[in-house]
N, C-alpha and C positions, 0 to 999 in steps of 0.2 A: 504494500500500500504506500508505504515511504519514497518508494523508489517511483512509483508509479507518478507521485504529486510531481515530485522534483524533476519528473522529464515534463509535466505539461506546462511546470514555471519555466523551463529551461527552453522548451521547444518555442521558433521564433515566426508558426506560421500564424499567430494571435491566438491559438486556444485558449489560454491562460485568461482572458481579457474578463469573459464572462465569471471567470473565478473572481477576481481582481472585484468584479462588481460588488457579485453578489459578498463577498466579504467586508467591500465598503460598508454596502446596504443596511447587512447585520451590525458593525459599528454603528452606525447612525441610532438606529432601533433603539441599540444598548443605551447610547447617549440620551436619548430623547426619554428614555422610561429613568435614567439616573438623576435626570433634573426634572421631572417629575416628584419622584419620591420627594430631592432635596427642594422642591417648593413646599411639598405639604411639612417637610419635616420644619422650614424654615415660617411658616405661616403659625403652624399650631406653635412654636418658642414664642414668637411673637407675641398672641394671644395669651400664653399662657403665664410670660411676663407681666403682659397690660392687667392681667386679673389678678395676677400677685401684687403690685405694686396699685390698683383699687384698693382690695381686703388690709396694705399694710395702713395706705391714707385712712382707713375707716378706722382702723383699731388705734390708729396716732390721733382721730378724733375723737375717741375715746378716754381721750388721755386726763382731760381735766376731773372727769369723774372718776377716773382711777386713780389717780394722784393722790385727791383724797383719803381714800381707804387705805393705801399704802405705806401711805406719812402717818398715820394714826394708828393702824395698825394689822398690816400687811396684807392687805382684803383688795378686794378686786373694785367694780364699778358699781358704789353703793351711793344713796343720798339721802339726806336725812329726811322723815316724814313724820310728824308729829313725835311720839317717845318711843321708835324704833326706825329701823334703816331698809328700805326696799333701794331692789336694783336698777340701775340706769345707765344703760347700754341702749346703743342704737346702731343699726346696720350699717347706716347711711346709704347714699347713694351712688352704689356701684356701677349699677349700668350708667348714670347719668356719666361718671366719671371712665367706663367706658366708651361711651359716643362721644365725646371730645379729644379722649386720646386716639383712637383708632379712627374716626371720621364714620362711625356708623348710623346707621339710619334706622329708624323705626316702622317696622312693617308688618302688623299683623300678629303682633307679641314676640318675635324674633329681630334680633339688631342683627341689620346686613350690611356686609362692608361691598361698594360695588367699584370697578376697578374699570375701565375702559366702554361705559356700558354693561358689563359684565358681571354676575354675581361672582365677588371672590372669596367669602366664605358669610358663614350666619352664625351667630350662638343666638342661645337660647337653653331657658331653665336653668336659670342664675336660682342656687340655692346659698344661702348662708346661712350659719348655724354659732353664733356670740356665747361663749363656754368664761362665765362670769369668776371669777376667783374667792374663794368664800369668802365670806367677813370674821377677821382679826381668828385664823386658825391657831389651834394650839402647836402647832410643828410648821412652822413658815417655809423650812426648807425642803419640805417633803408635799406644800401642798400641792393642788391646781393650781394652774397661773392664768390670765387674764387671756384669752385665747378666738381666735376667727376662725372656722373653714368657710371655702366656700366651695361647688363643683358648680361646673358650668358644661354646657353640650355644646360641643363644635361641630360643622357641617363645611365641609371645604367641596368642593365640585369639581371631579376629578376628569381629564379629557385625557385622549391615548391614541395617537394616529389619525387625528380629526372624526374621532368617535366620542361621544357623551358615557361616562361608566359612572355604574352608581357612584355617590357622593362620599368620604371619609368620614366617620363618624368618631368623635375621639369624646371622651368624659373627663376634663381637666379637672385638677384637685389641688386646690393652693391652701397654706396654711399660714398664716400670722399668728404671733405672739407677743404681748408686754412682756418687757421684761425691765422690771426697775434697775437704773444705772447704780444707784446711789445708793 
């Protein structure tokens, strides 16, 4: 088989040519599905940055109600309410700070980011979940700490040789946390 490639490279009546092609052809292919992936891989970082750096802003606005418990006595986001202390935490607003940084638009309960005319990806099902730090624990350094998840659904719309294939579905997961300097 070895012997057989190496006369039809060698041989000078053009047989090789269609080789020569179709070997391009296959490179190109390979190329073409390798920046594919590295768009979606580069698209969902992206995303998955913007949502981490939301959830960190949300929990840094957090911070004045946290401060207090913390300086008094090592507790998470409490505030005072007549002769006991309920909690005061807020999610804020993520998507809002979402569609500013990303340029997304609102469509239908899904933010679409669109690129040339074109949809370049969608989230949607922004969940967040504010994990409060208790009030003034007896073991400070073993307790909970003042904590954000959020998951969110990405939707990227994936194309392959000027064919439409289903879309990427990914479920991002970012996490913040307070953590007192001082």
């Amino acid at each position: 088989m070895r012997k057989k490639l190496k006369h039809i490279l060698k041989d000078r009546r053009g047989f090789s040519f269609p080789l020569v092609v179709a070997v391009a052809l296959a490179l190109v292919l390979i190329l073409c599905g390798i920046s594919e992936y590295l768009r979606l891989c580069i698209i969902a970082s992206g995303v998955r940055d913007a949502v981490q750096s939301a959830v960190v802003a949300t929990v840094t606005d957090n911070y004045s109600n946290v401060y207090h418990g913390i300086r008094e006595g090592y507790s998470g986001g409490y505030r005072p309410s007549g002769s006991s202390w309920v909690g005061s935490v807020s999610t804020g607003d993520i998507y809002g700070r979402l569609d500013r940084n990303l340029g997304l638009t609102n469509e239908s309960g899904a933010h679409v980011k669109e690129a040339g005319g074109a949809e370049e990806f969608k989230i949607s099902g922004l969940s967040v979940t504010i994990q409060n730090a208790p009030l003034a624990p007896s073991n400070p350094a073993n307790s909970p700490v003042f904590m954000a998840d959020a998951t969110i659904q990405l939707e990227v719309p994936v194309s392959f040789g000027g064919k439409t294939l289903p879309p990427m579905h990914a479920k991002l997961k970012v996490r913040a946390k307070y953590m007192p300097v001082f």
